[in-house]
C-alpha positions as CSV (number, residue, x, y, z in Angstrom):
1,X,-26.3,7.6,20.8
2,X,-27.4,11.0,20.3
3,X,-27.8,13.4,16.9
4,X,-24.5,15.3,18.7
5,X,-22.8,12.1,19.2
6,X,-23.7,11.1,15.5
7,X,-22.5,14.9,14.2
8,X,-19.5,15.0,16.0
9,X,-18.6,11.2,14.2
10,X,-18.9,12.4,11.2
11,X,-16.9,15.7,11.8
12,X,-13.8,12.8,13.6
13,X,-14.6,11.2,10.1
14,X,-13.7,13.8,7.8
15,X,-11.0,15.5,9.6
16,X,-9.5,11.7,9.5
17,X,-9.7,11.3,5.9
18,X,-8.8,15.2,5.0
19,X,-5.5,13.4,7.0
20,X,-5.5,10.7,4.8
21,X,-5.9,12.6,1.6
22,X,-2.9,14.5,2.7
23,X,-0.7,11.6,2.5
24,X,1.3,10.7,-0.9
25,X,-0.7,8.8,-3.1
26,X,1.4,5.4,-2.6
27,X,0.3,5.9,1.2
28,X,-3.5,6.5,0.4
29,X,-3.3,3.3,-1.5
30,X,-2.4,1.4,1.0
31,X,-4.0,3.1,3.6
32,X,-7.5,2.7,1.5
33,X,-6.2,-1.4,1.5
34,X,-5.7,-1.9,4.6
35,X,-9.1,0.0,6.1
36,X,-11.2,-2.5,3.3
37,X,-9.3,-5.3,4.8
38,X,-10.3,-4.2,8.4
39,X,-13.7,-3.6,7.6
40,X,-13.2,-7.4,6.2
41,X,-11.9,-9.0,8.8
42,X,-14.0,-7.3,11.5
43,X,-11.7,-6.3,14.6
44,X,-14.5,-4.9,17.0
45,X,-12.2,-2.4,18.6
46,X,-12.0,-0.5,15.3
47,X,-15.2,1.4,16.2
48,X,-12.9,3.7,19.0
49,X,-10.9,5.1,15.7
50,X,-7.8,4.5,17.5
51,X,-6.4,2.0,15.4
52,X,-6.9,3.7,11.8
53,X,-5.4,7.0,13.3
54,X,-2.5,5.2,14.9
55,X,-2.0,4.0,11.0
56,X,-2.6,7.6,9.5
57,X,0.0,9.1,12.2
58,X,2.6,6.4,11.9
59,X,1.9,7.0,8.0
60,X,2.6,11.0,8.5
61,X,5.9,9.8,10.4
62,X,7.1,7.8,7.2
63,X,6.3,10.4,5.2
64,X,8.2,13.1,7.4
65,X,11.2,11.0,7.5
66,X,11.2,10.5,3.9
67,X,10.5,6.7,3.7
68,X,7.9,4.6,0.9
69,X,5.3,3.3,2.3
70,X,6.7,0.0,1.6
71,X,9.8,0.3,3.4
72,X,7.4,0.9,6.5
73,X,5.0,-1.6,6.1
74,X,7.1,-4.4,4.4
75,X,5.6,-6.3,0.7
76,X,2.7,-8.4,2.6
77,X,0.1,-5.0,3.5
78,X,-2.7,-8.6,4.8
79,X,0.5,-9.5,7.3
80,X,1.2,-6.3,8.7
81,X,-2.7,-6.2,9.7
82,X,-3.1,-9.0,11.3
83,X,0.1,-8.2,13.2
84,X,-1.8,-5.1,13.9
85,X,-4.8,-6.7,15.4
86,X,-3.4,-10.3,16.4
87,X,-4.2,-9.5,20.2
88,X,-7.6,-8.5,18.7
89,X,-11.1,-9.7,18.8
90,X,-12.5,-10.0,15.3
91,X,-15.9,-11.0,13.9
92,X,-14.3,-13.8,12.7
93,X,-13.8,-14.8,16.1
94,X,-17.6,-14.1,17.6
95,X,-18.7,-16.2,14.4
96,X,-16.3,-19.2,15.1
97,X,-17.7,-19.3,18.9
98,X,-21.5,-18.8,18.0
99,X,-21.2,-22.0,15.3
100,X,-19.6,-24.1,18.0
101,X,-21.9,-22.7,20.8
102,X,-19.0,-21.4,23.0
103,X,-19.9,-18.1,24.6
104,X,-16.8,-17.3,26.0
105,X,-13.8,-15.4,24.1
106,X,-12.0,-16.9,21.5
107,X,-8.2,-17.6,22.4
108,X,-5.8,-16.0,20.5
């Protein structure tokens, strides 16, 4: 990874969360919940940035259509993740098969 690799990150980065500061607050909140609980849980696909801006843009659609960020989402914000990333591999996942010495992938 190159220093133009690394300076065009950061400029994805901050375009991202001037997107995200753009959204109603009750959005940011959970949008802020929902990244902590990804970097958490550790899907390893997060790194292409798909999967927040997938968020961010099916946020702007709520917003647009005049919904609460609740009525998208549902109560549990922890459930809708993992529906999010159920097909995913997680940390979790590479941890579970390094303690039982399985080097394949983890079924899911």
């Amino acid at each position: 990874m190159g220093i133009q690799d690394i300076i065009e990150g950061k400029k994805q980065w901050r375009s991202h969360m001037a997107r995200v500061k753009a959204l109603p607050p009750d959005y940011q909140i959970v949008y802020k919940e929902m990244q902590k609980y990804f970097f958490k849980v550790g899907p390893t696909d997060l790194t292409d940035g798909t999967l927040l801006s997938g968020i961010v843009e099916f946020f702007e659609e709520g917003v647009t259509a005049g919904k609460g960020v609740l009525e998208l989402i549902g109560n549990d914000v922890a459930a809708f993740c993992d529906d999010l990333i159920k097909d995913s591999r997680t940390n979790a996942d590479i941890y579970q098969e390094s303690i039982s010495g399985n080097s394949g992938t983890a079924e899911k």
